[in-house]
KEKE-3310 file (N, C-alpha, C; in steps of 0.2 Angstrom, whole numbers, plus 5000, padded with zeros to 4 digits):
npx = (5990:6001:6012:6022:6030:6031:6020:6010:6010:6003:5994:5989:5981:5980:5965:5954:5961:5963:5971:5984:5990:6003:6010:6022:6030:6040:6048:6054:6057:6060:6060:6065:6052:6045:6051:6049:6035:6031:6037:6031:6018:6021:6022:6012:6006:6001:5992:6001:5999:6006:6007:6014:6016:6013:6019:6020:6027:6041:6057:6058:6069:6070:6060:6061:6072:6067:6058:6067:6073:6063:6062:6073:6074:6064:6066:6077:6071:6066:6053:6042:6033:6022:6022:6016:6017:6007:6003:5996:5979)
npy = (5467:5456:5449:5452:5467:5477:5476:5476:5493:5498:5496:5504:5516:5529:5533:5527:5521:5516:5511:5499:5483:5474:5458:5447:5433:5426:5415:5417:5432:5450:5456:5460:5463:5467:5479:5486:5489:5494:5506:5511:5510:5519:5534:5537:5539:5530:5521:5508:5491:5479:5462:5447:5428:5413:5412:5403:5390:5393:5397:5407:5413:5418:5422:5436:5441:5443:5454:5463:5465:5472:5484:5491:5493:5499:5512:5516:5520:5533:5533:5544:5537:5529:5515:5500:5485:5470:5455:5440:5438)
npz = (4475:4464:4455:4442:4442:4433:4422:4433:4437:4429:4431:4443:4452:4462:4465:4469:4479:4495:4505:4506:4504:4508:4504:4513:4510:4522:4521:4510:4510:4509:4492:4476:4470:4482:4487:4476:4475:4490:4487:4479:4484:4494:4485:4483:4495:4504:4516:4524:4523:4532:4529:4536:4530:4534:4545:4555:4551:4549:4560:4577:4575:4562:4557:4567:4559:4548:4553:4559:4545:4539:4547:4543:4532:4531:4538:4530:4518:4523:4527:4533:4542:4553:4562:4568:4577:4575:4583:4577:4576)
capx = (5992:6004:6015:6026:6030:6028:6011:6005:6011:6002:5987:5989:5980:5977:5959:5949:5964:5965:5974:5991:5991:6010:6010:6026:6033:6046:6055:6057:6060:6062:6063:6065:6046:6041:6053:6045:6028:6033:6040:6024:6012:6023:6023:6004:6004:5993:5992:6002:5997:6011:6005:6018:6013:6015:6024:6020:6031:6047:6059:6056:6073:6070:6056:6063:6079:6061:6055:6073:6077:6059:6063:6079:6071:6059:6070:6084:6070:6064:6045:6037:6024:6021:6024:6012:6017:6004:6003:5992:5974)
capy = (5467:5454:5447:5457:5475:5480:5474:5480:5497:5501:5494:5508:5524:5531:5538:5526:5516:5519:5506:5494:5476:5470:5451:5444:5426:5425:5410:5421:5439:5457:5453:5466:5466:5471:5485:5492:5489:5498:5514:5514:5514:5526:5539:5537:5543:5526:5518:5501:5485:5474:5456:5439:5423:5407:5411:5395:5388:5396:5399:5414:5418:5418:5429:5440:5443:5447:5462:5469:5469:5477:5491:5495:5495:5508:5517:5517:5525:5539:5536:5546:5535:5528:5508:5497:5477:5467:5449:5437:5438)
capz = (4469:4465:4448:4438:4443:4426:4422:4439:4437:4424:4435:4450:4451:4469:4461:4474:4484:4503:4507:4501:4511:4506:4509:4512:4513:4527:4519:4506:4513:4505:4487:4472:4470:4488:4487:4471:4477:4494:4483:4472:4489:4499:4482:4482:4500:4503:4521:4519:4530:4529:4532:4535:4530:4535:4552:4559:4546:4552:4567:4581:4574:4555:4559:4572:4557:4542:4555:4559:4540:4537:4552:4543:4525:4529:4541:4524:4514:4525:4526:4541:4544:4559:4562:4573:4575:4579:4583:4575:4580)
cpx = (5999:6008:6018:6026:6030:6023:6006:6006:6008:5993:5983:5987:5979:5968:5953:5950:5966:5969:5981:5993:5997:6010:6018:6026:6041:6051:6057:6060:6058:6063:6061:6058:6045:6044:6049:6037:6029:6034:6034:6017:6014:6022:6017:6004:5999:5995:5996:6003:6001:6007:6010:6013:6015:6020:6025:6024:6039:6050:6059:6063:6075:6063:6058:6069:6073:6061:6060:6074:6070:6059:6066:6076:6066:6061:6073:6079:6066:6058:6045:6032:6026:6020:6020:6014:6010:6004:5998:5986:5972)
cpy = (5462:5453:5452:5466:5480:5481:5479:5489:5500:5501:5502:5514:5524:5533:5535:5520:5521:5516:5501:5488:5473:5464:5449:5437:5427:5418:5414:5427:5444:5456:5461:5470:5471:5476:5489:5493:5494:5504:5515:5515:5522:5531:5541:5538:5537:5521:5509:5496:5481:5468:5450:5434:5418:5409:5405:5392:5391:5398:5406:5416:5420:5426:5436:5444:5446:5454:5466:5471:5473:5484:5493:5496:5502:5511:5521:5522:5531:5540:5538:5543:5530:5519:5505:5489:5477:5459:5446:5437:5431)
cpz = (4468:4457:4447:4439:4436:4425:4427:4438:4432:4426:4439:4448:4458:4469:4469:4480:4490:4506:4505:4505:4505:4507:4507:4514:4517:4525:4511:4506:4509:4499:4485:4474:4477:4488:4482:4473:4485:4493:4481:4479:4492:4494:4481:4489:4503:4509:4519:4527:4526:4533:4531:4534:4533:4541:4556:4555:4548:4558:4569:4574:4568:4555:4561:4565:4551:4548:4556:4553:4539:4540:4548:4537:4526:4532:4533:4520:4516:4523:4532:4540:4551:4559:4569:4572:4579:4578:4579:4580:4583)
residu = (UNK:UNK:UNK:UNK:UNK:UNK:UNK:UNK:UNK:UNK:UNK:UNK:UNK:UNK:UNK:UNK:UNK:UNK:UNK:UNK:UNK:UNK:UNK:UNK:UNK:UNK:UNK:UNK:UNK:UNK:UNK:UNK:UNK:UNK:UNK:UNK:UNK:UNK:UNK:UNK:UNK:UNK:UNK:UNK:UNK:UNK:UNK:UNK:UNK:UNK:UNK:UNK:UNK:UNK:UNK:UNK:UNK:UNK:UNK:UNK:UNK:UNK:UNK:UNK:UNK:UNK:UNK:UNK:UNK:UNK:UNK:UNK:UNK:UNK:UNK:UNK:UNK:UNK:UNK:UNK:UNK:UNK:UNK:UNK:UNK:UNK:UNK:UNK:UNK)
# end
């Protein structure tokens, strides 16, 4: 779900979602949205696949500074959920 966190939130029901795939762009980072979109999966209790894009477009260590602040972002908001990186297939 993408666009206006207004709009969408008026979309969201848990009723038949299993799932919540995040996409972020790494030249872009952590923005307002991914934060509300993040609150609105985690309150729904609903498994969330964060996905980067475009990593071949940016440096290890532009990368490397998106997953530390994504650590610290969900650390800060106190999800127990259990965090798996994976590389690209």
């Amino acid at each position: 779900m993408g666009g206006s966190s207004k709009f969408s939130l008026s979309l969201i029901s848990n009723k038949y979602i299993d799932y919540f795939f995040l996409v972020i762009n790494p030249s872009i980072g952590i923005t307002t949205n991914t934060k509300i979109y993040f609150k609105i999966a985690s309150e729904l209790k609903l498994s969330i696949v964060i996905i980067i894009t475009a990593i071949d477009l940016i440096e290890n260590q532009q990368l490397d500074s998106l997953l530390l602040d994504l650590k610290t972002y969900i650390k800060s908001e106190k999800i127990n959920r259990i965090a798996i990186l994976m590389d690209s297939i």
